[in-house]
N, C-alpha and C positions, 0 to 999 in steps of 0.2 A: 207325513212323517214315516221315516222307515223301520221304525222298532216296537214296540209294545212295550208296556212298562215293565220291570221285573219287580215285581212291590219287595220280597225277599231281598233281595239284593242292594235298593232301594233305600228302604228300611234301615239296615244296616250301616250304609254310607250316610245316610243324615243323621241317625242316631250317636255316630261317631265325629263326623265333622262338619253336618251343618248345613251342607251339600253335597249332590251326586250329579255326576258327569255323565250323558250319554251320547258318546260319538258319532259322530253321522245320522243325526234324529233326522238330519234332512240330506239328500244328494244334492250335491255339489251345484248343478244348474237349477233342481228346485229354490235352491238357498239364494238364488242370483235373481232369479222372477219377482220371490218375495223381495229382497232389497229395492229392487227397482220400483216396489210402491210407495217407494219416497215422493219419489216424481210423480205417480200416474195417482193414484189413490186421493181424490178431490175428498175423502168425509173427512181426511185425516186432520186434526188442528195444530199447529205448528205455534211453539212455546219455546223459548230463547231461555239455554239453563242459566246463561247469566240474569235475566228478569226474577227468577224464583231463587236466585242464591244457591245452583246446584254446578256452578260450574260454566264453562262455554261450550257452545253448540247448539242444537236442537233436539227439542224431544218432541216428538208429532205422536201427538195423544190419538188413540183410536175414539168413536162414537162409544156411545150404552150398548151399541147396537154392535159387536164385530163383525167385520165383514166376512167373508167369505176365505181362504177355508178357516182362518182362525179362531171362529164361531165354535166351529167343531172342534179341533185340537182342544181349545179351553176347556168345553164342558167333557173332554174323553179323559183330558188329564186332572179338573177336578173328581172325578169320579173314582181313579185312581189312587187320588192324594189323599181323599176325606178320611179314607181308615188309617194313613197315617198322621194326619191332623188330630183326631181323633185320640190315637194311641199317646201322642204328643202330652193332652190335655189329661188322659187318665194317668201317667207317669208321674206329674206334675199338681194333681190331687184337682183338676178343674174340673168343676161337674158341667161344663156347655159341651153340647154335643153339637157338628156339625153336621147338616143334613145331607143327605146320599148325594143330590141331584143338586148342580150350581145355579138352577133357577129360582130353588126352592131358597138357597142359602141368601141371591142377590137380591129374591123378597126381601126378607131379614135387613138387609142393608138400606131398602127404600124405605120401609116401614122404620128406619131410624133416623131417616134425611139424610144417609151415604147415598147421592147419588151424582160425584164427580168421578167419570171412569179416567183408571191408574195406569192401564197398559196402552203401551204404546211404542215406537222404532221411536231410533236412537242414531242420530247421525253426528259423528265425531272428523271432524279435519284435524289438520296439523296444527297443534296448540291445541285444540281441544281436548277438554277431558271433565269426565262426572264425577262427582264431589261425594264422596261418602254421607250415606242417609239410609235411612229406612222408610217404607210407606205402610204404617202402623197407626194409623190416626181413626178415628169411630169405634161403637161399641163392638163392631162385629167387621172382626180380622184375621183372615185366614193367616197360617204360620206358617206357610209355603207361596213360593213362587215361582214362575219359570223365567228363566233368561234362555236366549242362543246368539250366535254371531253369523251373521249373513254375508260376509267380506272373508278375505281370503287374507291369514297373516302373514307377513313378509312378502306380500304381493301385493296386494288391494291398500295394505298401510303398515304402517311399523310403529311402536310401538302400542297403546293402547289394548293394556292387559286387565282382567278383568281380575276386583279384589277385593276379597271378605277381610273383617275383623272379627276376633270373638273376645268378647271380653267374660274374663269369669270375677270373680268377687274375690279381691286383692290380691290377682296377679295382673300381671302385665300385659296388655293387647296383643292376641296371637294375631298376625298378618299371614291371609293364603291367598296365592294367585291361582286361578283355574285358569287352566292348560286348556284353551277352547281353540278350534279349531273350525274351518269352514263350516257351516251345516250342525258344527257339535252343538245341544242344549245343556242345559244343567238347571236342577232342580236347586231351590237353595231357600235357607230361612228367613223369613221376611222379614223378622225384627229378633224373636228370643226363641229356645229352644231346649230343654232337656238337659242334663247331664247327671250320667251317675257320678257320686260321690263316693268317698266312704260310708256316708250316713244316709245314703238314699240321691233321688233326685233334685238336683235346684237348677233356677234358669243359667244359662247365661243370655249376654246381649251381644246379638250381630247388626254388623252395617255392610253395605256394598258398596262397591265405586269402579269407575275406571279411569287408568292411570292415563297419564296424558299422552296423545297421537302423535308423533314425532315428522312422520310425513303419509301423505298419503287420506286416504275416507276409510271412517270405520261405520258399519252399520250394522247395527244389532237389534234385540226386539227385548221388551219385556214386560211377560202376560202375568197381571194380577187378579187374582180371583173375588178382591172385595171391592169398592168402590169408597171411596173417601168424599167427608161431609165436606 
């Protein structure tokens, strides 16, 4: 990855909408090595989103174990996220705290029986497209996640945009597309998240999806920090 986080900045953009964009987290021919471990990457396990009801395509689930260099990204961008997890949880009057370090936290997860890992690439063709969901399921859930896209838009494939809902308590589903870009990652909330009110904070509830491929391959990635029972 080519940026460092800006937790300031950061902060700010999820606070407000849930998620944060960061451009070029990868260069352009890094972002094309990684996709190519669709093909080459034998741990990876391959899951049809129409078999789970998420949609058509595939999702190639990574091991417990990430490979190499994703291993590292995870736990550099856990590290980063916990004090906004964290700050999430105090807004919101939750007394669990997350631990610094994603080793200590993915304890927590096996000592609950989470131990089906969540992240994993995303390969979209023409008709394909992921079905709005959230991976929110065990006692212990981090409220961040990372996404990016590996595939180049209007080149590599067309359509297939990437897209949050946020729902608040009796209004109407806001719809946001992130503007992702080769290489781009984006930070984003795994299921609910904050919001000032007039009278303080209350959740709301997000989902993700991606809208349907119209021609072309889309390949993307996306790194969950908790593991589901």
């Amino acid at each position: 990855m080519q940026r460092a986080l800006d937790s300031t900045d950061i902060v700010a953009q999820l606070d407000a909408e849930g998620y944060a964009v960061l451009p070029r987290a990868f260069a352009p021919d890094q972002a094309r090595e990684l996709a190519a471990q669709v093909d080459t990457l034998k741990s990876l396990h391959r899951v049809s989103l129409n078999s789970i009801d998420l949609g058509l395509g595939n999702m190639l689930r990574f091991a417990s174990k990430l490979p190499a260099p994703w291993a590292t990204w995870r736990d550099a961008l856990y590290r980063g996220l916990a004090p906004v997890a964290n700050h999430w949880n105090e807004a919101l009057g939750v007394k669990y705290r997350y631990p610094a370090e994603l080793e200590a936290f993915l304890l927590l997860n096996r000592e609950a029986g989470q131990t089906q890992p969540l992240s994993h690439l995303n390969r979209l063709g023409a008709g394909d497209y992921l079905a709005l969901h959230q991976s929110n399921e065990g006692d212990h859930v981090f409220p961040l996640q990372v996404v990016a896209l590996l595939s180049e838009p209007g080149k590599d494939f067309h359509g297939g945009e990437f897209v949050l809902t946020e729902q608040r308590p009796r209004m109407q589903s806001r719809p946001m597309v992130l503007p992702l870009g080769l290489g781009d990652m984006a930070i984003i909330s795994t299921a609910k998240k904050p919001f000032k009110g007039g009278k303080g904070f209350y959740r709301v509830n997000l989902k993700h999806a991606i809208s349907r491929v119209h021609r072309g391959e889309r390949i993307g990635v996306e790194l969950s920090f908790h593991d589901a029972p």
